[in-house]
C-alpha positions in Angstrom: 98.3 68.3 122.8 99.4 71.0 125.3 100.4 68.1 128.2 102.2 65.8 124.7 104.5 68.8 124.3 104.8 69.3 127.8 106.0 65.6 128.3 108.2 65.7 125.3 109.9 68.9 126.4 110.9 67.3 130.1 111.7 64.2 127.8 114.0 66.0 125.9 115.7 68.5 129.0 116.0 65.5 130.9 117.4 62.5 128.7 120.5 61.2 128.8 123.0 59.6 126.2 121.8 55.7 126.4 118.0 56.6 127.5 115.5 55.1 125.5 112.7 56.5 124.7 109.4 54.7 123.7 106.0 56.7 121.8 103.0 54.8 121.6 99.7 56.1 120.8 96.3 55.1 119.8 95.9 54.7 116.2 92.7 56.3 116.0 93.7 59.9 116.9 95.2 60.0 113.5 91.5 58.9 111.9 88.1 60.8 111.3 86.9 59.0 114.0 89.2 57.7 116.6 87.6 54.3 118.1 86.1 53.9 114.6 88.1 51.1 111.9 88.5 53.2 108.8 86.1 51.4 106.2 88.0 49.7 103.7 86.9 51.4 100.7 88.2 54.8 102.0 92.0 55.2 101.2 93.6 55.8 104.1 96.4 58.2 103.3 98.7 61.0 105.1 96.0 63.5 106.2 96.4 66.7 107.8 96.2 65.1 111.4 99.6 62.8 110.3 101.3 65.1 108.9 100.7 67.1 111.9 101.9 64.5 114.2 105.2 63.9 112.0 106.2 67.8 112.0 105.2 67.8 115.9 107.4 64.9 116.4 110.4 65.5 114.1 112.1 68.5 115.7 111.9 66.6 119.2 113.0 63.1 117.8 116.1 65.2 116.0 117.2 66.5 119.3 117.0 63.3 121.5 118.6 61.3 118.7 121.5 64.1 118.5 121.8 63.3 122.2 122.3 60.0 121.4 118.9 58.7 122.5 117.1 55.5 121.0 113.6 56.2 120.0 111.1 53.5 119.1 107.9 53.6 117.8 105.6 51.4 119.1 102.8 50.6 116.6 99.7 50.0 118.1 97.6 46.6 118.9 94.6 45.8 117.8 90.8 47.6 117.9 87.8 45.9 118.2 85.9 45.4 115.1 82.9 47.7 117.5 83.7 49.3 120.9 82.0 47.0 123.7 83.1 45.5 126.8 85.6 42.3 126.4 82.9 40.4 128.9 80.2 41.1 126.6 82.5 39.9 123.4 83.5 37.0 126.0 79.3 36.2 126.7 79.1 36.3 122.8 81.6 33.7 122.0 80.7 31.5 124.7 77.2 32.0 123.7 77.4 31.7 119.9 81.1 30.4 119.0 82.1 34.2 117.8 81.5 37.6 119.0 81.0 40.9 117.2 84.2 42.4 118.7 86.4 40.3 116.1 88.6 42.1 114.5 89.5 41.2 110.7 93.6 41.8 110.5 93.2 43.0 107.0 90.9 45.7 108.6 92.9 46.7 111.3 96.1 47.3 109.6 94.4 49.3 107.0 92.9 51.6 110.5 96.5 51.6 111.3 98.0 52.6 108.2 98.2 56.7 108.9 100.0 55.2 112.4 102.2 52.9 110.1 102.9 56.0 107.5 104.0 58.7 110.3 106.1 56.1 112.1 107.7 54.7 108.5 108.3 58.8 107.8 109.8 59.4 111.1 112.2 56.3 110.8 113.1 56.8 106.9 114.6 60.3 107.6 116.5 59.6 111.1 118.5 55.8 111.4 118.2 56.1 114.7 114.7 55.7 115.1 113.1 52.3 115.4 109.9 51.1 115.2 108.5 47.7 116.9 105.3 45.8 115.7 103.2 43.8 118.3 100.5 42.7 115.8 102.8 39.8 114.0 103.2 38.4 117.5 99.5 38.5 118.5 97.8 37.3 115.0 100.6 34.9 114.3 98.9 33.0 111.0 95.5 34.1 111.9 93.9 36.6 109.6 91.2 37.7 112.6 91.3 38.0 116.5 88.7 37.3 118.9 88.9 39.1 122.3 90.1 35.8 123.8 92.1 33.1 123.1 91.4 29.5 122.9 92.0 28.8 126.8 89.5 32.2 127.6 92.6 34.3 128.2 91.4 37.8 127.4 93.6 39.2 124.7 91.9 42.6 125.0 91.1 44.5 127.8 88.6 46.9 126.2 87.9 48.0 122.4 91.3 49.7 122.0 93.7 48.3 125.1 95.4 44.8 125.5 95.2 42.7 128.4 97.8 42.4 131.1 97.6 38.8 129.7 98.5 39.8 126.6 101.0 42.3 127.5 103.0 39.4 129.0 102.9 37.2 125.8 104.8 40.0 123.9 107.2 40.6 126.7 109.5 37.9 125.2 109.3 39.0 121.7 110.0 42.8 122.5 112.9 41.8 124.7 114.1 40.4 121.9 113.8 42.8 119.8 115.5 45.6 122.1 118.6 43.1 122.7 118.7 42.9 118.4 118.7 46.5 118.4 120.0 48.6 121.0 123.1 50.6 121.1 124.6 48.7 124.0 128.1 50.8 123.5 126.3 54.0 124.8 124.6 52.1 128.1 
């Protein structure tokens, strides 16, 4: 935590009116057990580690929006339904037409929800705080993801990282996003 507040303070001494400032983090450090999908008969509620996060965060979101900083939250991609190498998910598929590394969407949002309730608390109480979601983009109508597409494109890079593959696909929808949503009068 001690490098996080030492990142944030330079972030905030050093921004500048028009800066943007993205936060990303692995869903997981807000769960008993961080590369672990929360099972679905456990509520997944604010706990003491998000309710941490959001009165860490607050006071340094406050100042860089009073500086007229952007923030957006990003909220995080996908984890594997187990943590194993994508090759070994890729061998599985290839192997047996699915792979243990699937991950069920209804299951990973409800991983993410303690993510998706400090981000919705940060946003609700300052309008200048955004938050972006990549997961529309990469399930589209699907309710599961494998760790590859169709065409044995890697979506995932390990359990709880995208591809550079992948990263590219949402390229175009996050650009979009940004030119919806910035403040272009303070650039």
């Amino acid at each position: 935590m001690q490098d996080s507040r030492q990142t944030l303070d330079y972030i905030v001494q050093d921004s500048l009116p028009g800066d943007v400032v993205l936060i990303a983090f692995h869903k997981g450090y807000l769960n008993e057990k961080r590369d672990m999908h929360v099972p679905m008969h456990k509520e997944a509620d604010m706990n003491a580690q998000t309710t941490r996060f959001v009165e860490s965060m607050r006071p340094y979101i406050d100042i860089l929006t009073s500086k007229r900083v952007q923030v957006i939250l990003i909220r995080d991609t996908p984890l594997m339904r187990v943590v194993a190498t994508s090759p070994s998910c890729y061998l599985q598929i290839k192997m047996f037409g699915q792979s243990i590394c699937k991950v069920d969407k209804k299951q990973d949002l409800h991983t993410r929800k303690r993510q998706d309730l400090a981000y919705d608390t940060l946003a609700s109480s300052n309008t200048s705080v955004m938050t972006w979601d990549p997961l529309p983009y990469m399930y589209g109508d699907a309710d599961t993801l494998e760790v590859v597409d169709g065409d044995g494109n890697y979506l995932m890079w390990n359990w709880n990282h995208i591809s550079a593959w992948q990263s590219e696909q949402l390229a175009p929808s996050f650009a979009e996003f940004l030119s919806h949503n910035l403040d272009i009068s303070t650039h």
